[in-house]
N, C-alpha and C positions, 0 to 999 in steps of 0.2 A: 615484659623483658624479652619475650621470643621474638617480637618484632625489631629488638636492638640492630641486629646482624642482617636485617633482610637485606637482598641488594634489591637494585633497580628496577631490575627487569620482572621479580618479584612483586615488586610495589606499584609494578605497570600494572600486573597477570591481575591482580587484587583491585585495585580502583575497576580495570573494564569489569570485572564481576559486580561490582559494584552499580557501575553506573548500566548495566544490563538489568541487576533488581530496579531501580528508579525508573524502567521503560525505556531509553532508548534501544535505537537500533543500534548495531554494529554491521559497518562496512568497510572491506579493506580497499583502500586508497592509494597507490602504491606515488602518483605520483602529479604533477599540476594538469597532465591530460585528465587524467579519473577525476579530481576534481570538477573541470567543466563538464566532462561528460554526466557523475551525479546530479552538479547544479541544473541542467537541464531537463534531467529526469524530473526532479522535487517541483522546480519551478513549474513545471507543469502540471506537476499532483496538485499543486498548492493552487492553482489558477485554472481550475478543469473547468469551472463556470463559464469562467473570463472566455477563454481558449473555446468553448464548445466541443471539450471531448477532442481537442483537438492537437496534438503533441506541434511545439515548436521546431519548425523543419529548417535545416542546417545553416540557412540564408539567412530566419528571422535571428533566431538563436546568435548569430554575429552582430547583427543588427544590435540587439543587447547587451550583450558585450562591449562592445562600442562605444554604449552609453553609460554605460556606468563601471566601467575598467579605465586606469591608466590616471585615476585621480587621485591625490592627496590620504590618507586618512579620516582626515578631518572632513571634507569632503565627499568620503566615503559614505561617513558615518549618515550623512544625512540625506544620501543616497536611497540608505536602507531603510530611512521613517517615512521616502515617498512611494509614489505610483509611478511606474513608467511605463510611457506610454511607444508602443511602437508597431509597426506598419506591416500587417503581415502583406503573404505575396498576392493573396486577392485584392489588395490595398483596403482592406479593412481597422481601424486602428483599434489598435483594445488597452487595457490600462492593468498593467500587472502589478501586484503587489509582493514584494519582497519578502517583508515580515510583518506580520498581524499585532500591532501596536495596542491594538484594543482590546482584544481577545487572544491574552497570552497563550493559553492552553491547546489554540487550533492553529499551529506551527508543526511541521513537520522535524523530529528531533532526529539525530543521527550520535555517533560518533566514527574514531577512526584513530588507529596507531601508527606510531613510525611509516609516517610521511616522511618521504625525501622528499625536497627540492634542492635542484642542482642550480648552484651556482658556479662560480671559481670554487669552491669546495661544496659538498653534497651533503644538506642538513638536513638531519634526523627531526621527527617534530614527533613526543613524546606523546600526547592525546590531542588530537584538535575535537573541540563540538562541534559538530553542525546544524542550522536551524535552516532548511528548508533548504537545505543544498550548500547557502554560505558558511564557510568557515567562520564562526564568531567569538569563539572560546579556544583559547591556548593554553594548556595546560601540562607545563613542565617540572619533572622530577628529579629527586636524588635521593640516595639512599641516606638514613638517621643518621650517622656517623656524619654527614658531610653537611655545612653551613647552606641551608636554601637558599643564601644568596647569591651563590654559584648559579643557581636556574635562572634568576634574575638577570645576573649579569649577561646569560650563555641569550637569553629572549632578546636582552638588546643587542647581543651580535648578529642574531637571527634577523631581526629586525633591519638591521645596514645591508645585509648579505645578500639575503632573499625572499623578503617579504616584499612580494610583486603579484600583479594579478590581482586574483579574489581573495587573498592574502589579507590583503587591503582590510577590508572587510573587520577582521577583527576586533572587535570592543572591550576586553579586558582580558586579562591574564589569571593565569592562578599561577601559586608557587608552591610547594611544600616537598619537606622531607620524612614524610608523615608525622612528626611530631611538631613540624610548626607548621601552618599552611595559609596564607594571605592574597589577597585579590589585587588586583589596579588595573586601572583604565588604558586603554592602547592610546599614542601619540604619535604624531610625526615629530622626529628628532629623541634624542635622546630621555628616556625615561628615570626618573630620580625615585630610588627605596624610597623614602620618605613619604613619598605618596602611593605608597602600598600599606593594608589596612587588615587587621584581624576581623574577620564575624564574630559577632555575640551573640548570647542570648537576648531577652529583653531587661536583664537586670546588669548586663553587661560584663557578663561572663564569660569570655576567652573561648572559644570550638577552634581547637589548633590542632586537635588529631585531626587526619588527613579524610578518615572515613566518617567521622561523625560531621566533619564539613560537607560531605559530600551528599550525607542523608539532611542534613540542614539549611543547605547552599545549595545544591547540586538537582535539586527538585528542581523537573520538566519546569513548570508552571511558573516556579522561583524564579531561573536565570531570564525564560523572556521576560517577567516582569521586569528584573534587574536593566536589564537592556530598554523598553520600552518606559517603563516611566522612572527609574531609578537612577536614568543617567543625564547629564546635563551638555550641549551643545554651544561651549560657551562662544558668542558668537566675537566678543570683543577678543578674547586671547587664542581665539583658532584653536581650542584645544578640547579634546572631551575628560569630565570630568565625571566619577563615579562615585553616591553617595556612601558614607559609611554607616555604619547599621543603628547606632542610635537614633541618626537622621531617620533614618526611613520607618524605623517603630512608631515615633513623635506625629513623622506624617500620618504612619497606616492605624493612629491611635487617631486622630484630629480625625480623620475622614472618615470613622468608625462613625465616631461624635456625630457630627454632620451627617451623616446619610440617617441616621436612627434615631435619633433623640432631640430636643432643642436646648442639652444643657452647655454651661459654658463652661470652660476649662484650662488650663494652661499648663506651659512645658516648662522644667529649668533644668537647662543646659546652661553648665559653665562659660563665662566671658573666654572667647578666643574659639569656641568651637563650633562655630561657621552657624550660627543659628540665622543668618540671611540668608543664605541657601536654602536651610528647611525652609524658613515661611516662604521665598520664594514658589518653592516644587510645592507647596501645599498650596499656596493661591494659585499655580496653575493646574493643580487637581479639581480644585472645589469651580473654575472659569467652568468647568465641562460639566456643571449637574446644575442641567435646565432649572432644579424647580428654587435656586439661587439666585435672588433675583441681583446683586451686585455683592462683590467682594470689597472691603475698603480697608487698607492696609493703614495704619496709625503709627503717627511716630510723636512725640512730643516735642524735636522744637528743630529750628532750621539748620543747623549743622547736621542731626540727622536725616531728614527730610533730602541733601543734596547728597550725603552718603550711601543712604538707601536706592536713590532712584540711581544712582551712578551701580552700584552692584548689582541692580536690577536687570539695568541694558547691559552690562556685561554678562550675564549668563543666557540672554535672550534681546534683542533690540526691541528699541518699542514696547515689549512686555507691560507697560503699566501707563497708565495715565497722571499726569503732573497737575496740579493743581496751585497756582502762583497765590493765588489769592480766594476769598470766599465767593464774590462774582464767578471766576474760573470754576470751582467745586462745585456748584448748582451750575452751571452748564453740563459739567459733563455726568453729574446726578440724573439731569433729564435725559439725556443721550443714553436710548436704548442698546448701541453697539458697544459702549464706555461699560465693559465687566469689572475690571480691575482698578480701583482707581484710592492710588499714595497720596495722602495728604498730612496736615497735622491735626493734631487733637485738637489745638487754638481753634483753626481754622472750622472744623467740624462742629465743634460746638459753638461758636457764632453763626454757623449754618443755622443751627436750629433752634436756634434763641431768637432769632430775626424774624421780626414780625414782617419784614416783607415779603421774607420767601416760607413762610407760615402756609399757603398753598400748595405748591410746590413739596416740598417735606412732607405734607399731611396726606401724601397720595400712598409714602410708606411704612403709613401705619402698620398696615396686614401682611406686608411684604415679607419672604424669608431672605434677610441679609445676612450676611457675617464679619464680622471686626475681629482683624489681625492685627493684634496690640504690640509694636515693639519695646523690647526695654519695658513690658507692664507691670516692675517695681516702682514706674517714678509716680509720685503723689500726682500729680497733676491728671490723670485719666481717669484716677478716685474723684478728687473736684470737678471735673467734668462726666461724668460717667449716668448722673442724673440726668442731664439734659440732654442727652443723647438717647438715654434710654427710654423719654415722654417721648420721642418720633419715632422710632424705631422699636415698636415692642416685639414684634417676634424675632429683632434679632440674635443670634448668639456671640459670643464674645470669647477669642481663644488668644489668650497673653502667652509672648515670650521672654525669658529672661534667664540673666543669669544669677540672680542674688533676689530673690524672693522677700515679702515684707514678711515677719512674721508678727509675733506677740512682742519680740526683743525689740525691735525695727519697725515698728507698725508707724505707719504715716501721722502727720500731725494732727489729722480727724479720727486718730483712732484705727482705721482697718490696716487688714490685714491681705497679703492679692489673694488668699480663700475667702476671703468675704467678698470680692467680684467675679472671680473668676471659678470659686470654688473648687473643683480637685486638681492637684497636681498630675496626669497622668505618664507623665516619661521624668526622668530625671537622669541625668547626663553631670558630674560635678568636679569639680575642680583636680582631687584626686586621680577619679578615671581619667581625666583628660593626662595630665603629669605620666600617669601610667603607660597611657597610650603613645607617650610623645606628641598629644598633640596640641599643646602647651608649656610652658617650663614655668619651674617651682621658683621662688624670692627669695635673697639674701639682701634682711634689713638689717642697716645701722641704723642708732637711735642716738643721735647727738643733744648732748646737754647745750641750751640756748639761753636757758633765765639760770644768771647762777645765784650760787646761795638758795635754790629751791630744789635740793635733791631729792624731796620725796613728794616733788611736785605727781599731782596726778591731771587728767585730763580735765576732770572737773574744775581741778584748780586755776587750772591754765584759760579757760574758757572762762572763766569770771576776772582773770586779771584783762585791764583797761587796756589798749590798743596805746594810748599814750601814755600810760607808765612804763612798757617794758615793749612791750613784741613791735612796737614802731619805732624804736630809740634809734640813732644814726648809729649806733656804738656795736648793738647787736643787726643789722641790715647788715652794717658794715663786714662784719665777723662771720657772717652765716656766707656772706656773697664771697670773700678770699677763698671761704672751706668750697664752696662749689669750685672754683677756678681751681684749686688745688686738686679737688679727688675729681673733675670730671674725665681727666684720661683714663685712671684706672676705672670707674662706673660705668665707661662706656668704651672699655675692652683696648684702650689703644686710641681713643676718638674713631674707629669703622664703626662707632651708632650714635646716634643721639637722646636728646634728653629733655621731660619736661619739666620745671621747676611751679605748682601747684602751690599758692599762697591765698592768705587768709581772705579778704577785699581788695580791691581797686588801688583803693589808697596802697596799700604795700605792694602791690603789683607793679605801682608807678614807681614809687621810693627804690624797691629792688631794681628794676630796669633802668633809671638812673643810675645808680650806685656802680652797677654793673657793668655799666657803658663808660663811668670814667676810670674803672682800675685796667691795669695790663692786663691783656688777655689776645687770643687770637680767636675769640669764638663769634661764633655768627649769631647776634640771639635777636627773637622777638617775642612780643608779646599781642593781645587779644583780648579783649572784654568786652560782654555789653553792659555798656552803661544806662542804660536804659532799665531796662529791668531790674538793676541790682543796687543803684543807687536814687538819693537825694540831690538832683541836679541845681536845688535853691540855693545851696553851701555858696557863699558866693566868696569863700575864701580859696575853693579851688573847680578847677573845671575840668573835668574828668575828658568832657567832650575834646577839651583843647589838647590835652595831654596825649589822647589818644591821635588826634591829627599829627604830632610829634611823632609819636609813634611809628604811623604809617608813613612819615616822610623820609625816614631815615630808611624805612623799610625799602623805599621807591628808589634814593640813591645806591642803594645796596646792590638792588635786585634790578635797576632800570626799569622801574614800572613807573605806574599814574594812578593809584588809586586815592580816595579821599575819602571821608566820611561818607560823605551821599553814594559813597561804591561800597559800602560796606562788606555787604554778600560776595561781592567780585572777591574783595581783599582777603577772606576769611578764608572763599575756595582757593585760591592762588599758596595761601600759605598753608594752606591744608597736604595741597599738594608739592611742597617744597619741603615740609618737616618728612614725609613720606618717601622723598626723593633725598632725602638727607644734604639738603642746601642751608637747612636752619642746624646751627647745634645745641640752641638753648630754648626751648621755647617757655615764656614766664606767661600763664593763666590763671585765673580764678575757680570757674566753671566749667567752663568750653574745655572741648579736649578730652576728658576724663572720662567720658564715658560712650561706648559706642564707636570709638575712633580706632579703626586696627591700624597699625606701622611697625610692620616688624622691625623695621632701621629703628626702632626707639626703645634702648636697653636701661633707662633708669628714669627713674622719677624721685625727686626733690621736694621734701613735704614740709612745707613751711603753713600748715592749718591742721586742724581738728578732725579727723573724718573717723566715722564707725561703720563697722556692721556692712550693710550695703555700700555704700558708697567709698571707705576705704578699698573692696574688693576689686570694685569696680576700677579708681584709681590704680590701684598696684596691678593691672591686669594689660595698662597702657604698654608693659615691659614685656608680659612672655609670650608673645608671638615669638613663632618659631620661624626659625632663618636658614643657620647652618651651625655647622659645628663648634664654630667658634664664640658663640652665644650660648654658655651655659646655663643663666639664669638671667630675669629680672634684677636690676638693685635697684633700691628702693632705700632713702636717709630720710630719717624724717628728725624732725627739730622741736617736734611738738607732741604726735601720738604718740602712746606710749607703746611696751613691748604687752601690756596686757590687754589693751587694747586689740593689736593687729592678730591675738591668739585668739581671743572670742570674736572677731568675724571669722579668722580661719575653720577655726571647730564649726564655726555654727553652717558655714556654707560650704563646708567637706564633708557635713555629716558624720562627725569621727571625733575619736576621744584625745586624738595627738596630732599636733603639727608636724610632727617627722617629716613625712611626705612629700608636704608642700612648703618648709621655710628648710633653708637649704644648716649645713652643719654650722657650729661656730667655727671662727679662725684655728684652734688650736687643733680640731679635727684632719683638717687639711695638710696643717701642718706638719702632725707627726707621720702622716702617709707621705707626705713628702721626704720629710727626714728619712723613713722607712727603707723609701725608693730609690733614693741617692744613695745610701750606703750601700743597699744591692748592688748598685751599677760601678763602686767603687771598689766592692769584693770583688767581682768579675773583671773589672779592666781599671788598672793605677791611672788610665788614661785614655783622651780620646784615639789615639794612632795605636795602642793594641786591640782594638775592635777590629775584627776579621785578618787579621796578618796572618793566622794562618788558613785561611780560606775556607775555613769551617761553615758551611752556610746555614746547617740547624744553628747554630750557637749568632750566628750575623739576624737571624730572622727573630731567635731569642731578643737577642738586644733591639730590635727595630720596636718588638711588642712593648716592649719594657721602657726604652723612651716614650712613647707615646705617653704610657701611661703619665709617668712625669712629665711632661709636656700637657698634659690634660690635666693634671694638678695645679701646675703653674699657672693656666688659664684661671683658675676658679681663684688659687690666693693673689693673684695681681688683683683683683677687687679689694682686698682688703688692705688698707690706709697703713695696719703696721707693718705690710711685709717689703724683704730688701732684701733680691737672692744674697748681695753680698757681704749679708750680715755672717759672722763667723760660725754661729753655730748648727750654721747648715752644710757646711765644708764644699760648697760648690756656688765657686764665683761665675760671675756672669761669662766672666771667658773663658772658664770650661764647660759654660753652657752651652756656648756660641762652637766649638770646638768640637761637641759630642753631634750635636746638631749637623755642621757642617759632614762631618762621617755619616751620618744619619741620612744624608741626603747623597751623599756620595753613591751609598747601594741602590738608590733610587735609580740612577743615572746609570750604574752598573748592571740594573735590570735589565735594562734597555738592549743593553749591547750583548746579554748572553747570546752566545752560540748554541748551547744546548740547554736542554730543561733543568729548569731551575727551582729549588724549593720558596726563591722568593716569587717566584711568577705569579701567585694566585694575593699575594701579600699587599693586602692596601694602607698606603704608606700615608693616608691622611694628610697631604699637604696643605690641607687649607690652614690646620694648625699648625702650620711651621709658619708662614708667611702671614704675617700682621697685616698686609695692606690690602684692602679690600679691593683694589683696582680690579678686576679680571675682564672675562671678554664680554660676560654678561651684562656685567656692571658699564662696560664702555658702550655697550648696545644700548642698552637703557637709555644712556644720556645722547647718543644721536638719535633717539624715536624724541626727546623732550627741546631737540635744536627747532629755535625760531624761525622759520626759513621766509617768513615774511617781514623780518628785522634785520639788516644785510650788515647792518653794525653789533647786533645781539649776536647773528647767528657766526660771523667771525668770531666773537669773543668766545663764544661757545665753542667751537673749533680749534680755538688756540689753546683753550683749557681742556681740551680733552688729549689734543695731541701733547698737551704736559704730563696728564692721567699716564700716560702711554710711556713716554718716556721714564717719569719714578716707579712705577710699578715692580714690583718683587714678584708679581707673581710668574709663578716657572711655566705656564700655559702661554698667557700672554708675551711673554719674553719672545718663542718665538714666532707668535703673529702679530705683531707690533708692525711690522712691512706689509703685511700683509692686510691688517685692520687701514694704515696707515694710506695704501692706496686704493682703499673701498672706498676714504674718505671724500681723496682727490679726484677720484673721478665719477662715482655715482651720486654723492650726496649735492652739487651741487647744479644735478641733474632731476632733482625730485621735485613734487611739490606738494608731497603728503611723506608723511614718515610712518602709517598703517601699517603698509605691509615691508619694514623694513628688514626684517629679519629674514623673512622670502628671498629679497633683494640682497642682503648679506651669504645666504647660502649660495644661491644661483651663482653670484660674483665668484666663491670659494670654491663652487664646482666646475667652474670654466679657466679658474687659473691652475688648478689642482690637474685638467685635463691637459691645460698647457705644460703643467713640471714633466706631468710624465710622458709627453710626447717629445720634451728637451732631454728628459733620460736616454729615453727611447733611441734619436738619436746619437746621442753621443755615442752609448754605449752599445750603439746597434743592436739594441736586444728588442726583440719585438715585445706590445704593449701589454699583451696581456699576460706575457710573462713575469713582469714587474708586478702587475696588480695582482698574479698567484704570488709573488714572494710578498705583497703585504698584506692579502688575507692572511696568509700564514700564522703572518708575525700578529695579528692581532688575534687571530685562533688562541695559539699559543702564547704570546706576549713575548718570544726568543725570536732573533733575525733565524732563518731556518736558511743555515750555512752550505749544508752539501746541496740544496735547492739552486742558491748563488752560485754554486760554483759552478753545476751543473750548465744554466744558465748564460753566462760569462761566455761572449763571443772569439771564438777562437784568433780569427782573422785581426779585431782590435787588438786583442791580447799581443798578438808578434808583431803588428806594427808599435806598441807601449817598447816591446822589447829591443827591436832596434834602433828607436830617437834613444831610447837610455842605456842601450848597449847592455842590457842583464840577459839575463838568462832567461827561458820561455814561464819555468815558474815560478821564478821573483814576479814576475812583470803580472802573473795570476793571480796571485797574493797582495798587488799595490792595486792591481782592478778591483780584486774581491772588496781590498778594504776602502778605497773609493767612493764602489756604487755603497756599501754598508751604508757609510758615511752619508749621501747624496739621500739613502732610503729613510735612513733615521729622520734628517732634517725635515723630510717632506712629511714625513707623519705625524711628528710636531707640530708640524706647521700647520699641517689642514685636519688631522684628527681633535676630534672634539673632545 
């Protein structure tokens, strides 16, 4: 309790005590000189070898500077994992090293307090760490009483301001108010909470005090690891990315395994919780321990196979070796520089069952390999697992997964993944992940489909015949209206979409027809192999045919050309279209369900059977996390039952209740809503008595208090019974639309305070007022996905996007819509890559942004950087800073305004003041992000 009231500067005084017990130094830094003058010091301690005893003299020392200042973050970052090499003045060259990647521990540790760096305003920097001179660790505070998001926010203004220089440099953040304290990774552009993360212990246990983080986290030896193998340089989204702490237990447990022992083992981590990043960072762990003679990453079938190696070269290019075929996989099995090498289990084990390449295999008998199993619940690497393990006896075998077999779910031969892979050593599970936010929980409905069988059970359902009931035109018919009916509300408004998961082929077709001739506007397709899954002799129907149908309709949709013989093409293309949310229905059997992250995809439609493993897995197609506006997964099913989806949830949450993870019934929501509305009707008979009298606690009251209802409403629009304008809710839709419209009025009123205001710090959530997903992001998105090798696709593309633009609600894009709008017209069809378009997008917005304020500048003869102090200000403070303006305000303009309109010197002060206001507002809109 004593630490309740600590302030600030307190909870500075106490961490540097802190991080003085865990061995760093302290040095005071006052300002970006002392910086390079440290760096240079360190750098030379750090490289006395290199250098010969020799300190870098004031020529070389720019020399370096030179080369690694003035770049990107991103850029930076990888900066810092090489050697640079440079010329000293006897033209001697020598190769420094920055930071010791290998050997965490022999890095030079520093820290330092209240750093300023002077910008247009002069920013305090709360602890920076230093590692051998560079600044790499930022670490800002606030005292208990006050939301740590506030630090968060005040880093990304840091971040716009004045992070310049060795600045650069910085690899992650910390935040806390000592009773919450969280990490994230440094970026260029704008950084989103979401991707900030608690430390755990290893049973995943919360260290949110600021000091026991610090004894936990804050260890010399800890953060360079953290930076040196714990962070990821992903090379396809230019961005760094920092793991969270389950991940890296999972790795630092695997690579235990591996260095000490030959036994095998595996992890389960919840579906959604990045477990291709672990096995990624842990295949590039185990490439560097010589006595390894290959690593061979397993996936079971060709959907994964292309999603794998696509995540793969997104965190690292090149990183892994593809193998198309079993010819291709014995190539590069021979190929001694071939470490790393993605194939499928098929493929592997017709490796070693081939009596041809019976040679060749038989060389790795004795070898020490390792098999990184993905997904190693599916049966298939149990029936394979023998034949692999006659060629390969010393290797070890480390499975990942999110839904484990057990004794309940054990394969159709019986095992269990402890009987291949034997101990579980990390476990990561659906709960903690819900807990963590780093997944969202299911709201099922369970629709009756066979009637007259109400106390049908699953067993029952699985013995009725396919042509007595569940293939009748009467129920397809019925089940395919109820989709068309609730897919607005299941998928938020239509801003997501949707898989519909049926029984076989045959209903897969039957639904896709059916579906295709009732009224609807939706984009649907479908996917199967037929190969595998059916009796292609049926010669009453041809699966194969139906499928070409399929893909034809698919081709006039989308202007493609695929066919059967393009299968794999067709598969990837609509992989990446249900992802990009071009599809809104997609109807499968198998495919899809497992292994497929989309966050655009909020419901799934279960028209089959599934338990245990493979229901979870299913229903997990839904909670990837987006934004706010996605509260949960929906999930209808027509078949499982509700006891059912209860015993996989217990059994792969580990937990005696589904609370957690299946979201409230309807009536839950409801009476909180009832609750909420009548609050907001005690306080105001109406929308226009909200703030008349210009009360702003009680205006900041009501903004929390809407929300609330508005984040209720979110959750009961899923549900099929609800109708705001049912009577006994006493609040129709146009006094919803009414309170709302007020609601956003103080939004706009923020804007324009003149002095501090108690809404300033107040975040108004807009993404939940505006339904339509359009924003600037989303409009980025789709000109990186413009065909600019199809001059008739890539117009059509262009015209639907300048539509995008045009309907859109949202209050950002509103006013860059001009602005997006002649990024379009005049860069885009100057490209011939759409890479680095978002580079090209900023650059664009920073040379017309240079242009507004130089036509400011002008007009109002106020010089440039006078403008750009009155808009740090405003973004300091988030208030136009008034006696600044007026301050400002050119004398000589001002009385020539006065006598074209014949007023007086300060009317004509007062139409300038509120002029430029006006002029300053729009442009911040405009280019602030």
């Amino acid at each position: 309790m004593e630490n309740k009231y600590i302030s600030e500067s307190e909870l500075e005084k106490k961490l540097i005590s802190k991080l003085k017990i865990e061995g760093y130094e302290y040095i005071k830094l006052n300002n970006e000189e002392d910086i390079k003058t440290n760096f240079r010091n360190q750098i030379f301690n750090h490289n006395k070898n290199e250098l010969n005893n020799k300190p870098l003299t004031y020529k070389e020392f720019e020399k370096l500077l030179f080369k690694i200042t003035g770049k990107s973050i991103f850029n930076s970052a990888k900066i810092l994992r090489q050697k640079i090499t440079i010329e000293r003045d006897d033209f001697e060259k020598v190769d420094l090293e920055l930071f010791n990647k290998d050997k965490w521990c022999d890095n030079i540790f520093q820290f330092t307090n209240q750093l300023k760096i002077k910008s247009i305003f002069q920013n305090r920097y709360d602890i920076i760490i230093l590692i051998n001179g560079l600044p790499l660790i930022q670490i800002e505070l606030k005292k208990p009483r006050i939301n740590f998001k506030e630090a968060f926010n005040q880093i990304n203004r840091y971040k716009k301001e004045s992070h310049k220089g060795l600045l650069k440099f910085i690899q992650f953040f910390i935040i806390s108010n000592l009773i919450d304290t969280k990490y994230f990774s440094n970026n260029d552009g704008n950084i989103l909470f979401e991707n900030s993360f608690y430390w755990t212990d290893e049973l995943n246990n919360r260290i949110t005090n600021l000091f026991d983080f610090t004894k936990n986290f804050l260890n010399k030896c800890h953060v360079s690891k953290m930076i040196a193998r714990y962070m990821i340089i992903n090379e396809s989204k230019k961005i760094l990315m920092i793991m969270r702490p389950y991940q890296i237990y999972a790795v630092e447990k695997l690579i235990k395994i591996a260095s000490e022992t030959n036994n095998n083992a595996y992890i389960w981590h919840t579906a959604g919780s990045g477990k291709t990043l672990t096995s990624f960072k842990l295949s590039q762990i185990l490439k560097y321990m010589p006595e390894k003679e290959k690593i061979f990453f397993l996936v079971d079938r060709k959907d994964l196979d292309f999603q794998t190696i696509e995540e793969f070269n997104k965190f690292e290019k090149d990183s892994v070796d593809y193998t198309r075929s079993t010819y291709n996989l014995i190539k590069n099995i021979q190929d001694s520089t071939k470490k790393i090498i993605l194939t499928t289990i098929q493929k592997m084990a017709n490796a070693c069952k081939n009596e041809k390449y019976k040679s060749i295999m038989a060389k790795f008998k004795n070898k020490k390999v390792i098999f990184i199993i993905d997904e190693c619940h599916r049966s298939q690497f149990g029936k394979m697992y023998v034949s692999i393990k006659k060629i390969f006896e010393h290797a070890q075998y480390f499975g990942f997964t999110g839904t484990p077999r057990f004794e309940q779910n054990k394969s159709e031969d019986g095992r269990t993944t402890a009987d291949i892979f034997h101990k579980c050593i990390h476990k990561y599970l659906l709960n903690n992940a819900i807990a963590d936010g780093n997944v969202l929980g299911f709201n099922v409905d369970y629709m009756e489909s066979i009637k007259n069988k109400k106390d049908t059970n699953d067993e029952l359902i699985e013995d009725i015949n396919n042509d007595e009931l569940l293939i009748i035109d009467s129920r397809i018919n019925s089940i395919s209206k109820n989709i068309i009916e609730t897919f607005s509300k299941k998928t938020y408004g239509k801003k997501y979409n949707a898989i519909f998961a049926v029984k076989n082929i045959n209903m897969a077709i039957k639904y896709y027809k059916t579906l295709k001739k009732l009224k609807h506007n939706l984009k649907i397709a479908s996917i199967f192999t037929f190969e595998a899954n059916e009796d292609l002799n049926n010669k009453d129907f041809s699966f194969k045919i139906e499928l070409e149908k399929i893909i034809k309709d698919y081709n006039i949709n989308f202007d493609t050309n695929f066919n059967i013989s393009r299968f794999n093409d067709y598969f990837i293309d609509l992989q990446k279209k249900v992802k990009n949310k071009e599809i809104d229905l997609l109807i499968v059997v198998d495919m899809f369900l497992t292994g497929f992250d989309s966050p655009i995809t909020s419901a799934l439609y279960l028209d089959k059977l599934l338990k245990y493993h493979k229901l979870i897995q299913a229903f997990s197609r839904t909670n990837r996390i987006i934004n706010i506006t996605k509260p949960f997964g929906n999930i209808v099913c027509y078949q499982t039952t509700k006891k059912t989806v209860d015993e996989a949830i217990l059994l792969f949450s580990n937990s005696i209740t589904t609370d957690q993870i299946l979201m409230k019934p309807f009536d839950y929501y409801e009476l909180e809503f009832i609750n909420l509305v009548n609050k907001l009707k005690k306080d105001y008979s109406c929308a226009y008595d909200v703030g008349n009298d210009g009360d702003e606690v009680k205006i900041k009251e009501f903004i929390f208090l809407f929300k609330e209802i508005v984040k209720i409403l979110l959750k009961l629009e899923t549900f099929i019974e609800f109708d705001i304008n049912q009577s006994k809710y006493n609040f129709s839709e146009n006094e919803y639309n009414e309170f709302k419209s007020r609601f956003l009025s103080f939004n706009d009123e923020k804007i324009k305070k003149e002095k501090l205001s108690v809404l300033a710090d107040v975040d108004f959530e807009l993404e939940l007022i505006y339904s339509n997903k359009i924003n600037v992001h989303y409009i980025l998105e789709l000109l990186k996905k413009i065909d600019l090798n199809n001059i008739k696709r890539k117009e059509k593309q262009i015209k639907e996007i300048k539509k995008g633009l045009l309907e859109s609600t949202d209050p950002v894009l509103k006013y860059k819509s001009e602005l997006i709008n002649s990024f379009i017209e005049r860069v885009i069809p100057t490209l011939k890559n759409t890479a680095d378009l978002e580079v090209l997008y900023e650059q664009f917005c920073d040379k017309k942004y240079e242009q507004q304020i130089i036509k400011i500048s002008k007009k109002y003869n106020i010089d440039k950087l006078d403008i750009n102090e009155i808009i740090s200000e405003y973004r300091f403070t988030n208030q136009l800073p008034s006696n600044l303006i007026r301050e400002k305000i050119n004398q000589q303009y001002t009385e020539k305004i006065a006598i074209n309109k014949n007023i007086s010197k300060i009317k004509a002060k007062n139409e300038v003041k509120k002029e430029l206001e006006l002029n300053i507002i729009n442009l911040i809109n405009e280019f602030e992000s």
